[in-house]
C-alpha positions as CSV (number, residue, x, y, z in Angstrom):
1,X,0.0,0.0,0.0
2,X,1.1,3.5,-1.1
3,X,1.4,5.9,2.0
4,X,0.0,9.4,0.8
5,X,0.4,12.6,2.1
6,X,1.8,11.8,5.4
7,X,1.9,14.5,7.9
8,X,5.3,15.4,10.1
9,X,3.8,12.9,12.5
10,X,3.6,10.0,9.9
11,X,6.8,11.0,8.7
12,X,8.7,10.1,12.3
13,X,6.8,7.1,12.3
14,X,8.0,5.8,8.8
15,X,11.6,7.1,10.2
16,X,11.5,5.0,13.3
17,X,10.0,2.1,12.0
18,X,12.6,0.3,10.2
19,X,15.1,0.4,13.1
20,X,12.8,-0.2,15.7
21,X,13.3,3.1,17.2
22,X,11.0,4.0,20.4
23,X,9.0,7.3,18.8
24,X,7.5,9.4,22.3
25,X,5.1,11.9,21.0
26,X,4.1,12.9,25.0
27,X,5.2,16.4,25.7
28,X,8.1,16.7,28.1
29,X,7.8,16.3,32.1
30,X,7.1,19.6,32.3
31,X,4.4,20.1,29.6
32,X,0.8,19.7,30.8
33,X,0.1,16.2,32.8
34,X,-3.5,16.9,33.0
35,X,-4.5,17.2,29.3
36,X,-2.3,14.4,28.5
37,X,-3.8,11.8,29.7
38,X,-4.9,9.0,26.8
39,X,-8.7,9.5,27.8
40,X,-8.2,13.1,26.5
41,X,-6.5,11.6,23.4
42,X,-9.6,13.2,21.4
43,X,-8.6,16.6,21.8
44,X,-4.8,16.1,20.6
45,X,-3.8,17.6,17.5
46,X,-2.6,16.9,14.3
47,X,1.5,16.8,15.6
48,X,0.0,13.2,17.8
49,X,-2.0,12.3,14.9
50,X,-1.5,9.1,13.2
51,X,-3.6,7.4,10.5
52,X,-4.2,3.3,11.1
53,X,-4.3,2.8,7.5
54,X,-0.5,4.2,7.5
55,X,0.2,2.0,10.3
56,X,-1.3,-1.0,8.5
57,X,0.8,-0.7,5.2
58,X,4.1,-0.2,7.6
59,X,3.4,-3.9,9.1
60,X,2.3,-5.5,6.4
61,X,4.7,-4.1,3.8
62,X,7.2,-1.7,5.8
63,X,10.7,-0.9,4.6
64,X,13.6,-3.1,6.0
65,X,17.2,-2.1,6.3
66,X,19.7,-4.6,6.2
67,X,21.4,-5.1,9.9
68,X,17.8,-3.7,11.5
69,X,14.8,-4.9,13.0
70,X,12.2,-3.0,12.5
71,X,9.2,-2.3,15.7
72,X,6.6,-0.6,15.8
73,X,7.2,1.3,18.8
74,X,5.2,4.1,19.7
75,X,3.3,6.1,23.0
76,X,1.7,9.1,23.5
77,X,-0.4,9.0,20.0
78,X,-3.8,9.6,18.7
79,X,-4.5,6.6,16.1
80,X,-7.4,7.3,13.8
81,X,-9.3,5.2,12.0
82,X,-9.9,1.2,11.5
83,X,-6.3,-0.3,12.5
84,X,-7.8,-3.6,10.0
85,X,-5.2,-6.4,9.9
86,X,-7.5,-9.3,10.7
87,X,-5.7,-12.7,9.7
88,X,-2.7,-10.6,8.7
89,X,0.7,-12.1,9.7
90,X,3.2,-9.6,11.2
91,X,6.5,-10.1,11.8
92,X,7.9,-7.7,13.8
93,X,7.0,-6.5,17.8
94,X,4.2,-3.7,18.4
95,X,4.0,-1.7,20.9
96,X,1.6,1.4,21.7
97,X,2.1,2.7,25.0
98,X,-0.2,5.3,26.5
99,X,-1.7,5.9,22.8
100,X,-5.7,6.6,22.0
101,X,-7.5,4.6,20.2
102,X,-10.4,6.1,17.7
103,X,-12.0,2.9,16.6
104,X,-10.9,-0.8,17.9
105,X,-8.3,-2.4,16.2
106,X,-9.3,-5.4,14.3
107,X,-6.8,-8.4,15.0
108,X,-9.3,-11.4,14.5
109,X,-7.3,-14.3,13.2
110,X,-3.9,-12.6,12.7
111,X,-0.6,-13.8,14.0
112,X,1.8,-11.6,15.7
113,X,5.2,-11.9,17.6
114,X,4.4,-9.5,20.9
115,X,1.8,-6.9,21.0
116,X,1.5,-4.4,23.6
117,X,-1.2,-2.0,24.7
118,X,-0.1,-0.9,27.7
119,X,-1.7,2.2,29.3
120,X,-3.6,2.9,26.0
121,X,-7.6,4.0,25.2
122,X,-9.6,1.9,23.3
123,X,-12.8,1.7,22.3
124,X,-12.9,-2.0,22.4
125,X,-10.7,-4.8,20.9
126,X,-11.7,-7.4,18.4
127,X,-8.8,-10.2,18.5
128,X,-10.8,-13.9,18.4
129,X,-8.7,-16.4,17.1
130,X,-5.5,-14.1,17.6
131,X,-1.9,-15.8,17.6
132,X,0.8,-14.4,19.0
133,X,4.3,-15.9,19.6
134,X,5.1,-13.8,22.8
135,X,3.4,-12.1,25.5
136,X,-0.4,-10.1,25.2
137,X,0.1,-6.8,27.5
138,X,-3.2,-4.7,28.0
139,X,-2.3,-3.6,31.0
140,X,-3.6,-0.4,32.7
141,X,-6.1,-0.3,29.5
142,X,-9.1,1.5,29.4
143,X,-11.2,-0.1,27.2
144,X,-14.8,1.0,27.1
145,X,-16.3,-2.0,25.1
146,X,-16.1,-5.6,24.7
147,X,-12.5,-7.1,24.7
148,X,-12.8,-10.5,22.4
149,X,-10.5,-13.3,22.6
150,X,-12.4,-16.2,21.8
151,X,-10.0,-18.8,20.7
152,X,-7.4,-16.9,21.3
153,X,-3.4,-18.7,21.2
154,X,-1.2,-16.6,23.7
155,X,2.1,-18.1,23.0
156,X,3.3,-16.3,25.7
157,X,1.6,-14.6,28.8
158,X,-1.6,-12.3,28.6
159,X,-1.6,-9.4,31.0
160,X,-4.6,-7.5,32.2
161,X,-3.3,-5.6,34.9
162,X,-5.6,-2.7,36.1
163,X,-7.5,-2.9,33.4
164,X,-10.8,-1.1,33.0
165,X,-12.9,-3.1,30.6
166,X,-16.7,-2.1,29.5
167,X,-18.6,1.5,30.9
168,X,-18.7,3.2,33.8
169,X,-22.1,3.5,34.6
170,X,-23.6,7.3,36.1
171,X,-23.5,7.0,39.8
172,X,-26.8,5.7,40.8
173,X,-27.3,3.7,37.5
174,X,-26.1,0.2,36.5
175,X,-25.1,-0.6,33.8
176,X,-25.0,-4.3,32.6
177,X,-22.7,-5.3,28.8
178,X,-22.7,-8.9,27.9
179,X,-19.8,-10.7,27.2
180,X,-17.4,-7.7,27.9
181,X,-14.1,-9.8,28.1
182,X,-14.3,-12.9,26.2
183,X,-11.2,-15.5,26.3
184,X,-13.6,-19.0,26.1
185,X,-11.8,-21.5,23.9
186,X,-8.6,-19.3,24.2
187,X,-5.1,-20.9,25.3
188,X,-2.3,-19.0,27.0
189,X,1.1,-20.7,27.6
190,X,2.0,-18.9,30.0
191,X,0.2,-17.1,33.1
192,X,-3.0,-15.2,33.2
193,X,-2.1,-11.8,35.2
194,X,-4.6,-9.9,36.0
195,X,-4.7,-8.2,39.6
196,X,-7.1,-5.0,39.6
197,X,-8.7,-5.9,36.9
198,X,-12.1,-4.3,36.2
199,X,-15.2,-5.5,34.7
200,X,-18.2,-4.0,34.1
201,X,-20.4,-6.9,32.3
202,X,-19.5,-10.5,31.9
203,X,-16.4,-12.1,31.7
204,X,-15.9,-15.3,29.9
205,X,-13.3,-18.1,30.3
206,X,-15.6,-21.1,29.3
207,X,-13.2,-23.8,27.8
208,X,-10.1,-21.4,28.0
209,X,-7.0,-23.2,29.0
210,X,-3.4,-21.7,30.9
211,X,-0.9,-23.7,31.7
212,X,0.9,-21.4,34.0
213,X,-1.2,-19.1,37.1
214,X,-4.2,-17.2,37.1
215,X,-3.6,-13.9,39.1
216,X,-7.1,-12.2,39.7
217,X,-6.0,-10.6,43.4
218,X,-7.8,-7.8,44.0
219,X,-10.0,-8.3,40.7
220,X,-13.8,-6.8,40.2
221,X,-16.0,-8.6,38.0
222,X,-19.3,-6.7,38.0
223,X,-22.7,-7.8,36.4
224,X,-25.2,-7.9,39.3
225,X,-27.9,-10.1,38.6
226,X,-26.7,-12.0,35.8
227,X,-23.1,-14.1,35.2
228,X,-20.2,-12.1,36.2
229,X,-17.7,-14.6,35.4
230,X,-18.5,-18.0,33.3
231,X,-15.5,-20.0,33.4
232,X,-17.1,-23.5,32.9
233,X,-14.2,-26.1,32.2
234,X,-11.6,-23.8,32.3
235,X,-8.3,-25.4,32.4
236,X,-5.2,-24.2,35.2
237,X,-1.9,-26.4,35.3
238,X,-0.6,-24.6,38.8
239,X,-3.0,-21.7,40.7
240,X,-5.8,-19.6,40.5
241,X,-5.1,-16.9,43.2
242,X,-8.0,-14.3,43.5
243,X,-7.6,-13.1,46.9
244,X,-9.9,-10.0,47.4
245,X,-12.0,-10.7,44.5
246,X,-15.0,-9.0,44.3
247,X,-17.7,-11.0,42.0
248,X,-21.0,-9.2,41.9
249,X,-22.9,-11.9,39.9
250,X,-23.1,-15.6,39.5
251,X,-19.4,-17.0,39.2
252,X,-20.0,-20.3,37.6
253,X,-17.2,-23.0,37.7
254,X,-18.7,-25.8,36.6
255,X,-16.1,-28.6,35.3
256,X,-13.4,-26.5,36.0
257,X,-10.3,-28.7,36.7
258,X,-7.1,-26.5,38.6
259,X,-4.3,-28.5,39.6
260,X,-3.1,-26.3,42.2
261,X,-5.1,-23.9,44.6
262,X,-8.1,-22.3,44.2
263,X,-7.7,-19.0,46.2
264,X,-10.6,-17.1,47.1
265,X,-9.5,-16.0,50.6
266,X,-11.1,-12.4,51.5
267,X,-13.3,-12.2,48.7
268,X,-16.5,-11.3,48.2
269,X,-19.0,-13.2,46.7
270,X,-22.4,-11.3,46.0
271,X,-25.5,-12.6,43.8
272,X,-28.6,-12.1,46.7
273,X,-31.5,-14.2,44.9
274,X,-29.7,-16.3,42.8
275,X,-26.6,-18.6,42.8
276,X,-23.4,-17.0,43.8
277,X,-21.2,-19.4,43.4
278,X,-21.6,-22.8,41.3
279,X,-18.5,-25.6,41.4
280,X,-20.2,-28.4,40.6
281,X,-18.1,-31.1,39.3
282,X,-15.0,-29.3,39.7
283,X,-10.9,-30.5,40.5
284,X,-9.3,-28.7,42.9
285,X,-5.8,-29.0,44.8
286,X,-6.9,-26.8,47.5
287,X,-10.3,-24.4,47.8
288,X,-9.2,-21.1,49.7
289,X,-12.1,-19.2,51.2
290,X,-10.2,-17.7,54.1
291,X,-11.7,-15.1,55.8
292,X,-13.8,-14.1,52.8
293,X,-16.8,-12.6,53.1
294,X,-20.3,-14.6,54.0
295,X,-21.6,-16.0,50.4
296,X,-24.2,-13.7,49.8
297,X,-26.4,-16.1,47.5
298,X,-26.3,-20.3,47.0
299,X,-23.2,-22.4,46.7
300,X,-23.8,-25.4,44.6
301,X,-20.5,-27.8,45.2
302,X,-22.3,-31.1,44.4
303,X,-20.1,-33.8,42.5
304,X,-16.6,-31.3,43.0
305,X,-13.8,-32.9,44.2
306,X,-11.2,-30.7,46.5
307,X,-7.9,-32.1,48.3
308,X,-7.9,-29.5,51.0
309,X,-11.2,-27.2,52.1
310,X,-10.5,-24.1,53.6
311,X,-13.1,-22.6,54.7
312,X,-14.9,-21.4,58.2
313,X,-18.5,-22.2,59.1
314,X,-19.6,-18.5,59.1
315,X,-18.7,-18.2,54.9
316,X,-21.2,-20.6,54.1
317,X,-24.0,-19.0,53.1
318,X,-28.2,-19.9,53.8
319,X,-28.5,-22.3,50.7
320,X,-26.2,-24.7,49.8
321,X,-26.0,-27.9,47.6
322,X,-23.6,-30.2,48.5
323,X,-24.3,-34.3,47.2
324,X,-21.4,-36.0,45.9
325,X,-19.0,-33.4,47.1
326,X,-15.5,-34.7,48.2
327,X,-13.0,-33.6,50.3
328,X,-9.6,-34.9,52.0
329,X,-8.8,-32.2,54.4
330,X,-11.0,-29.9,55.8
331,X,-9.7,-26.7,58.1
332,X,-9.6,-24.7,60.0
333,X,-10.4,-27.5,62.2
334,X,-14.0,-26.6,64.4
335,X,-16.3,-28.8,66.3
336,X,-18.6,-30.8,64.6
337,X,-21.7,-28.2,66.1
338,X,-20.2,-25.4,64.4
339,X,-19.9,-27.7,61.1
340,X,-23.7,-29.6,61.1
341,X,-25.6,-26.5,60.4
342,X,-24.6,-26.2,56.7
343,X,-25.3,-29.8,56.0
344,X,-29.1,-29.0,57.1
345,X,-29.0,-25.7,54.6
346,X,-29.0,-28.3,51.6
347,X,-31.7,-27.2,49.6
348,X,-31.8,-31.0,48.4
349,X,-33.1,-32.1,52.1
350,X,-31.4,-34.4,53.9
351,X,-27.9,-35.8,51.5
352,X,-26.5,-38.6,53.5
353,X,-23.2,-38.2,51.2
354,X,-22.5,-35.0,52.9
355,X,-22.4,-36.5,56.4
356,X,-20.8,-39.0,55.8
357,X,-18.0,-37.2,54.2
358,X,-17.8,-34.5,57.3
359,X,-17.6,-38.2,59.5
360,X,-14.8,-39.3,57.2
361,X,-12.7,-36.0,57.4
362,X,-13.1,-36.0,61.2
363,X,-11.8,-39.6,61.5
364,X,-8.9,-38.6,59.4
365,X,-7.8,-36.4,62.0
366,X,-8.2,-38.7,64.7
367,X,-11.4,-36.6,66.1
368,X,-13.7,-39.9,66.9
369,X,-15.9,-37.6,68.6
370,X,-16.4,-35.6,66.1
371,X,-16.9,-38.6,63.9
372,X,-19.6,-39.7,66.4
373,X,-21.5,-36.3,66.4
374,X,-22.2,-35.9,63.0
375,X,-23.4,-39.9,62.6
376,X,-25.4,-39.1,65.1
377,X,-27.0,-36.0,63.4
378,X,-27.0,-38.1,60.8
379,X,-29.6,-40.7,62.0
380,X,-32.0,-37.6,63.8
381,X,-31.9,-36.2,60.3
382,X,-32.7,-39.3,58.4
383,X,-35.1,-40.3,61.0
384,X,-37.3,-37.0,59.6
385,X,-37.5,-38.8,56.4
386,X,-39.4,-42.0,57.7
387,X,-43.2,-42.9,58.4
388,X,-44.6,-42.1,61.7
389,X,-43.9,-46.2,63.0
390,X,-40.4,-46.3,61.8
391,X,-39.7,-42.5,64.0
392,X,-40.9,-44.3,66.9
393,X,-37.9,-46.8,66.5
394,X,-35.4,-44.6,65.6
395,X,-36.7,-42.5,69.0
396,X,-36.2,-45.6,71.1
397,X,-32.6,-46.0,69.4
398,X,-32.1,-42.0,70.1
399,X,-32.9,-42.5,74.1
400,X,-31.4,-45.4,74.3
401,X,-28.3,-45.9,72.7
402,X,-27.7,-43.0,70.7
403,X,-28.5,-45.4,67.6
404,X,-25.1,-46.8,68.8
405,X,-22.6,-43.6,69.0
406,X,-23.9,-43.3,73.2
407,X,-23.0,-46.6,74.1
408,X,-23.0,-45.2,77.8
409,X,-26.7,-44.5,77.7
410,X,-27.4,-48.1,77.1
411,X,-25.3,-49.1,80.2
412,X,-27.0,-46.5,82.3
413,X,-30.4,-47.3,81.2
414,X,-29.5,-51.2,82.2
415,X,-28.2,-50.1,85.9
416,X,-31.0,-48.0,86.3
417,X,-33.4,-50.3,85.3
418,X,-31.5,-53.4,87.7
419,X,-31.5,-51.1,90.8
420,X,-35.5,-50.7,90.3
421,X,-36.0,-54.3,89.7
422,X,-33.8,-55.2,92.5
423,X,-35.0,-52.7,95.0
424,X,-38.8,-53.5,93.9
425,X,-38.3,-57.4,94.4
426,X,-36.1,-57.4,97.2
427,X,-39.2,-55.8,99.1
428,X,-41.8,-57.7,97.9
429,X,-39.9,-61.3,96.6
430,X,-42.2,-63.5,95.0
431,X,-43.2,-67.1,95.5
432,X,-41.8,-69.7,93.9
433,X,-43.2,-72.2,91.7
434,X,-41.8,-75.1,93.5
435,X,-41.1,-74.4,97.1
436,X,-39.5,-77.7,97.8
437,X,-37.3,-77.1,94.7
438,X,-36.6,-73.6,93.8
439,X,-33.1,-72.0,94.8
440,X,-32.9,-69.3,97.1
441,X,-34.2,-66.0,96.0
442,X,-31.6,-63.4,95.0
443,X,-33.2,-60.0,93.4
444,X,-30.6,-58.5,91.6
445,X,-30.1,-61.8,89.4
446,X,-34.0,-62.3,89.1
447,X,-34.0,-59.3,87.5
448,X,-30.5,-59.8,85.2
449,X,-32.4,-62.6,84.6
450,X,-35.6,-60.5,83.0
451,X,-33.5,-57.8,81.5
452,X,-31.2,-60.0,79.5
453,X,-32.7,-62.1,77.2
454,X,-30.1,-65.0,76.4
455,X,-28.9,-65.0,79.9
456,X,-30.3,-67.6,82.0
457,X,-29.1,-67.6,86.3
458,X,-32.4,-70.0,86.9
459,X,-34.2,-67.3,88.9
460,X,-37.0,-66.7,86.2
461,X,-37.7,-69.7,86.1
462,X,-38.3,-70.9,89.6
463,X,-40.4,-67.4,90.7
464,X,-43.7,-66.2,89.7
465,X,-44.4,-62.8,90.6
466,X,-47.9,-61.5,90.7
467,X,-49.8,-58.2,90.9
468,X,-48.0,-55.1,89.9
469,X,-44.9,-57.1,90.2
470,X,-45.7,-59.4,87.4
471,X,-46.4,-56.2,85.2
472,X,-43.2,-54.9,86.0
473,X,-41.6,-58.3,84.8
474,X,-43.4,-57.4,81.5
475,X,-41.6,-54.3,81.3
476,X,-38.3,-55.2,82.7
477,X,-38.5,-58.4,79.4
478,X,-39.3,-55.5,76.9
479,X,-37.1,-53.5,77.7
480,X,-34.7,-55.8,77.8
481,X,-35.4,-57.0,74.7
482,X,-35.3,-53.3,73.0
483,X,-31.9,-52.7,74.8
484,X,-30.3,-55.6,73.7
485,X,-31.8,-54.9,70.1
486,X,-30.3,-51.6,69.8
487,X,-27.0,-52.7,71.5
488,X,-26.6,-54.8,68.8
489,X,-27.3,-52.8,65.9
490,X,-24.8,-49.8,67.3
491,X,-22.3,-52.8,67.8
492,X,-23.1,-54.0,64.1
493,X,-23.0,-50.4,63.4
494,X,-19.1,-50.1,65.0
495,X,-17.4,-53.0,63.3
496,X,-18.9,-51.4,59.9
497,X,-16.9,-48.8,60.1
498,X,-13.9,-50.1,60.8
């Protein structure tokens, strides 16, 4: 392409370009700081004025001199116009720094070494399917529409650093802009950094993959009452580290697999009315929520699977889902009545997977008490579930036993129930069936003898109380016979889960 008329600034550009020369059009230190700022780049006049189409014919076509390499390497410029090199291929590292952007560039499908947009204005940035052989920098970008990436390959890393990315609405009006970042289906090779970045609308990382870290501290992904971040299946070989994120919206998760640690420790979670966070089915080293905010919104974690849990009882929020949901480790270590609350918040009802895991994660840390408390919640919850005749056992199992977890009830019900027998036959002894051959009369072992039904001392059978003392028999047999039923079944109970 033929470069026309170029102006003085044009004219520096075609200079510097061939040797890669760094071309500053920012007025010295001491110049005006206020009006120079790249959101004012609309008022700067024709000596910062570039043309894109002049930029396009330099990378596609630019001279070369031998023993040089050229750049395009430029800040502090006004670039006007359609920068239009979709699935162009461009050879050389580009650099704007602090420029102002007049319409987005247009980078779908092209493949570049490094490009960097650093500090720069744009009105949005169309780069799906982009390849580039080095690093992505948009950092400290203001970009007031939609960023797209889809499909993007980042040979390299891709930095977002205190970005601003869609409007900023009035104060006292939201604003809401779908799909205002969009990497889903992109690669990077590298790490995702992106602490401070800023969102206003949804972010999408649905079937992106980075093989390095995801850095989202201090992050704000806004789009209250819709999806502020959908990142299902997305891919992390080490970390994803978003301390202090602030998500205001649904964060959805689901089938993400992270190989390292999840980080969400002092963040902020926000989507009252609807789901604030959903992990179903994730993979997770370690899930962070340390000292973070109270979930403000459900937390669906059914079918995820996560080597260490951090996180403390009051971060849970009012509704959770939580079948299938695995876990190894579980801190900070509390006591199990500080745990049990969230399992009866499952808006599925009672999910005997989720207290069975808590018992498991307990026993792993040699707690057996807390082990004991949560089975036991277990079996109160589960009792809710039954007809009215099968609560009335699991109530007799309750009082008596502690359906096998309070095997000191059972033993106190039993001396208790001997001392009355004793005391109540040792005052009023009945007669025997056979004077001339029944043994002497001993109390205490008549009534071992009623209580325990496969022990036999011969008292039983040689006495025959009558009168209130016979019905008392009748009682001391049945519950004998319900004590040694439930005994059993906690013992059975016991040896099951060893």
């Amino acid at each position: 392409m033929e470069i026309t008329d170029p102006t003085p600034a044009e004219l520096r550009v075609l200079e510097a370009f061939p040797r890669g020369d760094r071309l500053d059009f920012r007025p010295p230190p001491e110049g005006d700081s206020a009006s120079d700022a790249p959101a004012l780049g609309a008022d700067w006049g024709p000596e910062r004025t570039v043309r894109a189409e002049v930029l396009r014919a330099l990378l596609l076509g630019g001279p070369r001199l031998d023993g040089e390499i050229p750049a395009l390497r430029i800040a502090g410029a006004r670039i006007v116009g359609h920068l239009r090199l979709h699935y162009a291929t461009i050879d050389c590292t580009v650099s704007f720094l602090a420029c102002h952007f007049d319409r987005p560039p247009l980078l779908f499908g092209a493949q570049v070494r490094r490009w960097y947009l650093g500090e720069c204005v744009l009105p949005a940035l169309h780069a799906g399917t982009l390849r580039t052989e080095g690093d992505l920098v948009l950092s400290d970008a203001r970009i007031r529409g939609q960023v797209r990436l889809a499909g993007a390959r980042i040979g390299g890393a891709l930095f977002l650093e205190r970005t601003r990315i869609g409007p900023v609405p009035p104060s006292g009006d939201e604003h809401d802009l779908e799909s205002a970042l969009q990497l889903n289906q992109a690669t990077v090779e590298r790490d995702l950094v992106a602490g401070g970045l800023c969102v206003q609308g949804e972010t999408r990382f649905s079937g992106a993959a980075v093989t390095g870290t995801v850095r989202l501290h201090d992050a704000v992904l806004d789009h209250r009452g819709s999806t502020a971040l959908q990142a299902t299946t997305f891919t992390v070989g080490a970390d994803l580290h978003a301390p202090r994120l602030t998500a205001l919206g649904r964060v959805n998760l689901r089938g993400a697999h992270i190989s390292g640690q999840l980080n969400l420790g002092f963040a902020r979670l926000a989507n009252p009315g609807g789901m604030a966070l959903r992990a179903s089915s994730i993979s997770v080293g370690e899930l962070w929520l340390r000292q973070a905010d109270r979930i403000q919104g459900s937390l669906t974690l059914r079918r995820a699977q996560v080597g260490l849990l951090h996180i403390a009882p009051e971060v849970w929020p009012d509704q959770v889902r939580l079948d299938g949901f695995g876990y190894t480790s579980l801190d900070p270590h509390e006591p199990a009545a500080r745990r049990l609350p969230v399992l009866e918040r499952d808006t599925d009802g009672y999910v005997p997977h989720a207290y069975e895991q808590l018992t498991t994660a307990y026993r792993r840390i040699g707690d057996d008490a807390g082990a004991r408390a949560v089975q036991l919640a277990k079996q109160h919850r589960h009792r809710g579930t039954l007809p009215w005749y099968a609560r009335i056992w699991g109530y007799l199992q309750e009082v008596t036993v502690g359906y096998g977890f309070r095997p000191t009830r059972a033993a106190a019900w039993l001396l208790s129930l001997l001392l009355a027998g004793s005391l109540a036959y040792g005052l009023h002894p009945p007669d025997p069936y056979k004077a001339d051959q029944a043994p002497e009369f001993n109390a205490p072992f008549f009534t071992l003898d009623l209580l325990l039904p496969i022990v036999d001392f011969g008292q039983e059978r040689a006495f025959a109380p009558d009168g209130p003392l016979q019905w008392l028999s009748y009682v001391l047999i049945a519950a004998g016979w319900v004590l040694a039923t439930t005994i059993a079944a906690g013992v059975t109970r016991t040896i099951s889960r060893q």
